[in-house]
C-alpha positions as CSV (number, residue, x, y, z in Angstrom):
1,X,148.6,132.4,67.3
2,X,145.9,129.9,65.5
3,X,143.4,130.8,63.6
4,X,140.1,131.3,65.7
5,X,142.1,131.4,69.2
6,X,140.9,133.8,71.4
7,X,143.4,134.9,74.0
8,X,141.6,136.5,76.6
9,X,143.8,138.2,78.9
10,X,145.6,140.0,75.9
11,X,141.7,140.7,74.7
12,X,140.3,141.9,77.8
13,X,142.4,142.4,80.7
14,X,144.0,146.3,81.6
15,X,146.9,144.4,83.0
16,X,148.5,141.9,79.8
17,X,150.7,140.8,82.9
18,X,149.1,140.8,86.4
19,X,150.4,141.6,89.6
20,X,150.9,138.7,91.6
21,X,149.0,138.6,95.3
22,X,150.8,138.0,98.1
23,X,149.0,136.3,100.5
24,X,145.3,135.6,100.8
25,X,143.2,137.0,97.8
26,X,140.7,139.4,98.7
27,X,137.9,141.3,96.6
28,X,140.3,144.0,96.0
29,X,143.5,141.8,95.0
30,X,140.9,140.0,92.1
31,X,139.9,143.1,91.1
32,X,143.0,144.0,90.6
33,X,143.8,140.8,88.6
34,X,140.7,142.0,86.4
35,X,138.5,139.1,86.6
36,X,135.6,142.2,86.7
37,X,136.4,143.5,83.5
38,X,135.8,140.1,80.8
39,X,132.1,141.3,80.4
40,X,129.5,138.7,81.0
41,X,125.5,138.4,81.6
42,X,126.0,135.7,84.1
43,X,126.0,136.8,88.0
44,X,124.0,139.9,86.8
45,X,125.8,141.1,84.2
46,X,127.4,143.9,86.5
47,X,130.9,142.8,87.7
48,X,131.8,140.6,84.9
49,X,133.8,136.9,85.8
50,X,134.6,138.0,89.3
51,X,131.5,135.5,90.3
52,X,134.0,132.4,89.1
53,X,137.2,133.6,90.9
54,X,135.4,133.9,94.5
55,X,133.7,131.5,96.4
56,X,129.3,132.2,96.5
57,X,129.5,133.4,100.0
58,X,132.1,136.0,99.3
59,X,130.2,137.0,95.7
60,X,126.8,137.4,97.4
61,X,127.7,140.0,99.7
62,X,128.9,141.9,96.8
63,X,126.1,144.6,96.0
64,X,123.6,144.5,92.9
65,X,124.8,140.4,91.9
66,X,122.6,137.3,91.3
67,X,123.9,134.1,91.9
68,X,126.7,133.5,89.5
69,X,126.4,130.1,87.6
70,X,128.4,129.1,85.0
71,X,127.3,127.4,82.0
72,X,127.6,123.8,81.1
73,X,128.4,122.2,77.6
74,X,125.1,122.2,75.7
75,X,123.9,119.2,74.5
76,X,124.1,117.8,70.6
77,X,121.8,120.3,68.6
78,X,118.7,118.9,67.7
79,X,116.5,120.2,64.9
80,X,113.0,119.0,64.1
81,X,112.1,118.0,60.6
82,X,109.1,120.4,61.6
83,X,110.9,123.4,62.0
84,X,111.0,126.7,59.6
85,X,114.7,127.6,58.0
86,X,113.8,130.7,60.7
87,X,113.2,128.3,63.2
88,X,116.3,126.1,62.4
89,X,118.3,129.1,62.1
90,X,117.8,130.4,65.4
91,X,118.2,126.9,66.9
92,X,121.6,127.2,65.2
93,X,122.6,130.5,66.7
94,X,121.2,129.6,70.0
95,X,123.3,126.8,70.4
96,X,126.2,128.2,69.0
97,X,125.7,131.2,71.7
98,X,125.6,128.6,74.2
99,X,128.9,127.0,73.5
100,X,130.6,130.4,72.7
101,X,129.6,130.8,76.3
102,X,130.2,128.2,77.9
103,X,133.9,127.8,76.4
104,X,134.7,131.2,77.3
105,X,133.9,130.5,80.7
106,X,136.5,127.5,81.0
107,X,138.7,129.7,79.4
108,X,138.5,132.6,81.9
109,X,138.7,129.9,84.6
110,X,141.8,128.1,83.2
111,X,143.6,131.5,83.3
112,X,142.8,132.0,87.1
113,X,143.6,129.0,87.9
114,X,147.1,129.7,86.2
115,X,147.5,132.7,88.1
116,X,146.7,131.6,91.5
117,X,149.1,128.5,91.2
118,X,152.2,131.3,90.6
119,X,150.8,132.8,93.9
């Protein structure tokens, strides 16, 4: 393992190994394949990733969701020579946020995208 290497479906998945899915994935097959369960605030915050493994028309219909969007690469962080230490520090954090985000995101993706080639 490197230092700093996040491996998300040993970190968040029920199933270290998932089941493959024979045939056509429906909602209930990704479930199974825990995209739900890596915890997010994009889509609504209430059924995790599963809003990057299906397409919009199939995620809408899904109850209590907002259109799931996933983050692009935030620009080169920028600090005015006006801003406060408090100011600069929470420009800091912000962005940081915004990459932690976005890479996680690609990362989730990447391992779907592995799983539904072995399908």
């Amino acid at each position: 393992m490197l230092l700093g290497t996040i491996y998300y479906s040993s970190s968040y998945f029920k199933y270290k190994i998932p089941t493959p899915i024979q045939g056509k994935p429906t909602y209930k097959s990704l479930k199974r394949l825990n995209a739900s369960l890596v915890k997010t605030d994009l889509g609504g915050g209430n059924h995790g990733y599963l809003g990057l493994v299906l397409k919009d028309a199939e995620y809408s219909r899904i109850p209590h969701t907002q259109s799931f969007v996933a983050p692009n690469y935030p620009p080169t962080l920028t600090i005015p020579l006006t801003s406060t230490p408090i100011q600069a520090l929470k420009l800091k954090d912000k962005h940081n946020e915004d990459k932690r985000l976005y890479l996680e995101c690609k990362n989730v993706e990447k391992l779907y995208s592995g799983m539904y080639k072995m399908l």
